[in-house]
C-alpha positions, -999 to +999 in steps of 0.1 A: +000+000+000+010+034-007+002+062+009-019+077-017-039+056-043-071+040-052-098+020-031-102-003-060-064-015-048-081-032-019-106-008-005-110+011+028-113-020+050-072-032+040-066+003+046-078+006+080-059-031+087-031-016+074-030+011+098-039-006+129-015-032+119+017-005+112+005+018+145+001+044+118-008+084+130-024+109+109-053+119+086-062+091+059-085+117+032-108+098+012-126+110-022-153+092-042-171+115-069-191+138-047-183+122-018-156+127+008-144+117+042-112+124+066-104+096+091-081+104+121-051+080+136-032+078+164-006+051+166-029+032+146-060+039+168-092+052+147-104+082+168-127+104+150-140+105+110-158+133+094-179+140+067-202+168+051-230+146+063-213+145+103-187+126+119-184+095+138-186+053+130-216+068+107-191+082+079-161+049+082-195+027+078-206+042+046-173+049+032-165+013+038-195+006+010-177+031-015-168+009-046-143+036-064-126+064-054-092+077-039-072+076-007-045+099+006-026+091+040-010+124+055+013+115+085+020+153+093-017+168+097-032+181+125-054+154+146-082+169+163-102+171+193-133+153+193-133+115+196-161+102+182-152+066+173-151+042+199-157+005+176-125-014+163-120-015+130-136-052+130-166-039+142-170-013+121-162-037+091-191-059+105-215-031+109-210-023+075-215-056+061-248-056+080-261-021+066-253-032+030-262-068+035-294-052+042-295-030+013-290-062-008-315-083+000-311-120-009-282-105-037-249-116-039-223-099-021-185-094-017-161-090+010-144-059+019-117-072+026-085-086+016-090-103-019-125-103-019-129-072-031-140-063-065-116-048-090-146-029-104-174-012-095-207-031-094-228-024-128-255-003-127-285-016-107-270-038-087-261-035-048-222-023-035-234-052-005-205-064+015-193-091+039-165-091+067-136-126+057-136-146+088-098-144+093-106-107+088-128-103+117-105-120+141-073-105+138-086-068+136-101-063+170-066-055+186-077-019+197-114-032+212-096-024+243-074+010+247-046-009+265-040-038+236-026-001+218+003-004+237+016-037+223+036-040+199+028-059+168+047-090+155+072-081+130+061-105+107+029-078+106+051-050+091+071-075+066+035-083+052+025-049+044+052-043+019+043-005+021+047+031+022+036+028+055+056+001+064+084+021+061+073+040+093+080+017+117+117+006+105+123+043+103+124+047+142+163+035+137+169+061+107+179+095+111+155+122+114+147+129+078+133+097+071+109+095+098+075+114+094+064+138+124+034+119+143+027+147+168+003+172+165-023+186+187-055+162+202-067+177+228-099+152+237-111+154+276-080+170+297-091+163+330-090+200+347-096+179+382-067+157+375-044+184+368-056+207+395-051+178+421-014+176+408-006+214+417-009+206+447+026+185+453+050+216+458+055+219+493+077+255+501+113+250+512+128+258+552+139+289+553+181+287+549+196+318+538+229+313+519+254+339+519+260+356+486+295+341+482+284+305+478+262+273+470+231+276+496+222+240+513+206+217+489+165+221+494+144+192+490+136+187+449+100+209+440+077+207+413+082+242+397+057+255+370+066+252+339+058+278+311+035+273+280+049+269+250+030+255+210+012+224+218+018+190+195-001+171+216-023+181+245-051+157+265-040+125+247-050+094+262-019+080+273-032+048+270-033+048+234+002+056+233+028+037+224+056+059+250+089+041+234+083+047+201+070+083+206+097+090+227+121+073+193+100+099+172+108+127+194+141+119+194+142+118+155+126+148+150+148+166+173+123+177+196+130+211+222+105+214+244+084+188+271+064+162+276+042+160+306+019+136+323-015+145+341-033+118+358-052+110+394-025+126+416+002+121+397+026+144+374+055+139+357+076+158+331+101+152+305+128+178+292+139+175+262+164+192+240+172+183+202+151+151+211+169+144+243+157+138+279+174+163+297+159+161+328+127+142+344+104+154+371+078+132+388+058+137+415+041+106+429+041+118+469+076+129+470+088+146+436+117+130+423+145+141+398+166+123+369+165+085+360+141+075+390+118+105+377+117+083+344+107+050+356+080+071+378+070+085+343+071+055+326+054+034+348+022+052+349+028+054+307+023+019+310-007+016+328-026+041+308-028+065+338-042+104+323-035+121+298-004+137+276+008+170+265+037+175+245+050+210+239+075+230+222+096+255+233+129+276+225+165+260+231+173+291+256+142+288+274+145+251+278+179+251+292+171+274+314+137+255+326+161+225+334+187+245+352+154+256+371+149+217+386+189+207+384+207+238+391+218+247+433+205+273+449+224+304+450+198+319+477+168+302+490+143+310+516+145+353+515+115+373+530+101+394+503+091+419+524+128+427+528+142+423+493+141+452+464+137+425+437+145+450+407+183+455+428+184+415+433+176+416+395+203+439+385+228+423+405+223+390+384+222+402+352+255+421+357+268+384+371+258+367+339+238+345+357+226+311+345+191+305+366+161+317+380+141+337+401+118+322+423+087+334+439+065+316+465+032+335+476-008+332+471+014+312+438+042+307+423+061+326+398+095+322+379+118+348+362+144+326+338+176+342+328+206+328+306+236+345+304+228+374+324+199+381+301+161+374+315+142+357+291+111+361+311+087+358+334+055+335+341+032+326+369+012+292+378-019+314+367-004+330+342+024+308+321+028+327+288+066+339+291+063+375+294+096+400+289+081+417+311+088+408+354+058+429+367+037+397+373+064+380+398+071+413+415+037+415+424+041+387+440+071+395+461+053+426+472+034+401+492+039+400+525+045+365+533+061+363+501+096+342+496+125+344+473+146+318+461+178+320+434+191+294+417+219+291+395+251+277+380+254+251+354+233+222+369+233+188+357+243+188+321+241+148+315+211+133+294+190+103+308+199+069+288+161+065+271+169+031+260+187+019+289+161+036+315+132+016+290+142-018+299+151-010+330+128-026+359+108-004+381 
């Protein structure tokens, strides 16, 4: 199969095999005379069709009857919000040999699938009726249950496609130009519950000043916000994700930016520059840093716990986001009430500072610098970078306001993906 073609090749029921079979993400665009329909993929999960008629198992049912027409597989597109399709491919096969069965009568009819189907349209008068191969029916229904979409499938699978597509998969070894982008944006039912519960894990740190002249004492590790950047992904069901190959993709596409987890009391984050983990955060209870922030990650990637956003961001402003979690503190635990932030400001800029500006009151706010220079400011409320710092001062103006600093180089090593994949948690 290619990715663009005819549905006389094998029609839309191979097709929809195909993709399930290959883990395939994007929009498959189909055309038939007057007649069109856009089906939407993720890692080879049918989550949503539409029509001009609507959207839902409606439009795959009767496109599944089309007899001619073309197909067009776009692995870069934008997915969607909605998800309207919650039938495996098998049973949407089956429904639509029942509808056109119907249709038919006591006429003959054809499979849609596989070699069954006709290499030419039906003449005139006669009934496009249809029937689901046996062998058909019981191999498809791998994603009746949103955790079988974390398997992987047999290799033997991929070799029997002989595709376009196929080529997807054995491109998660080749280098970045070979491998298609499958993130995009699919935002279906973010649990604001879920996420609000997870705010909840930063607890402040004691109050130890540090002299100006050196390293403050280490301060337990803190969930800090992060800022908000262009979304690729946001509220996908991370049970329908395959997490080692997106992770591969990522990688291949160079990826600057981070992946975080929202589910029932959980968070975790991934940083990652030119496709690299740079740093994880996780906070299951206690928040934890580096490899053992991974396995936290991944273990709740693994059971299908909440939902995904993946987000880009700026080189600068992601090395400064993980010297924000990695770097020491240069002072932590300052009343606010005492401290001329705009001064504190000035003296790091002229000190070329690699860090951050803490500020812990009614919320949190950040102020990220690199070299001396401040890329910006956000708040938990408010997380669009901002040039300008009047947000976070506000918040120092508080009275039980506190001020942290943190800088210096902080951990520079990646995390070992494929090592920290396999290894046991």
């Amino acid at each position: 199969m290619q990715t663009q073609g005819s549905l006389r090749d094998g029609g839309l029921a191979n097709l929809l095999q195909t993709m399930q079979g290959e883990r395939a993400t994007g929009t498959l665009a189909l055309e038939n005379g007057a007649d069109s329909a856009s089906l939407y993929f993720l890692f080879g999960h049918l989550f949503h069709a539409s029509g001009p008629g609507g959207q839902g198992e409606d439009v795959v049912i009767d496109a599944l009857g089309w007899w001619d027409g073309s197909y067009q597989f776009d692995p870069r597109a934008k997915l969607p919000a909605e998800e309207t399709i919650k039938a495996s491919p098998a049973e949407l096969i089956a429904a639509a040999e029942s509808k056109q069965g119907a249709a038919a009568g006591a006429g003959a009819r054809s499979s849609v699938v596989g070699e069954g189907w006709p290499s030419t349209a039906p003449a005139a008068g006669s009934s496009a009726a249809t029937a689901v191969d046996d062998t058909a029916g019981e191999a498809a229904p791998a994603l009746a249950e949103p955790s079988t979409a974390l398997e992987e499938a047999p290799e033997e699978v991929y070799a029997a496609a002989g595709s376009g597509l196929a080529s997807w998969t054995a491109a998660q070894s080749q280098p970045a130009q070979t491998e298609p982008s499958t993130y995009r944006s699919y935002a279906s039912g973010y649990d604001a519950a879920s996420r609000s519960g997870a705010e909840s894990f930063y607890t402040p740190p004691a109050a130890t000043p540090a002299p100006p002249s050196a390293f403050g004492p280490t301060t337990p590790a803190v969930f800090y916000p992060l800022p908000s950047g262009r979304p690729l992904y946001e509220g996908l069901k991370s049970a329908f994700v395959d997490f080692p190959r997106l992770l591969r993709t990522l990688r291949a596409d160079r990826h600057t930016g981070y992946v975080q987890l929202s589910g029932s009391g959980y968070r975790g984050t991934l940083i990652l520059h030119d496709g690299q983990v740079r740093e994880a955060v996780s906070g299951d209870g206690e928040v934890e840093l580096g490899e053992a922030a991974f396995l936290q990650f991944r273990r709740h990637m693994d059971g299908g716990d909440g939902s995904l956003d993946v987000i880009e961001l700026n080189g600068e402003t992601v090395l400064a986001v993980t010297q924000l979690f990695s770097a020491p503190p240069l002072f932590t635990g300052l009343l606010g009430r005492f401290i001329n932030l705009e001064a504190l400001l000035e003296y790091l800029v002229e000190e070329k500072v690699d860090g951050s500006v803490v500020v812990i009151a009614s919320e949190m706010g950040v102020i990220l610098l690199r070299q001396g220079t401040i890329l910006g400011a956000y708040t938990e409320s408010q997380r669009t970078l901002d040039q300008s710092t009047a947000a976070v001062a506000a918040l120092a103006a508080e009275r039980a306001s506190r001020i942290e600093v943190k800088g210096g180089v902080g951990d520079g090593s990646f995390i070992d993906v494929e090592a920290a994949l396999n290894a046991s948690y």
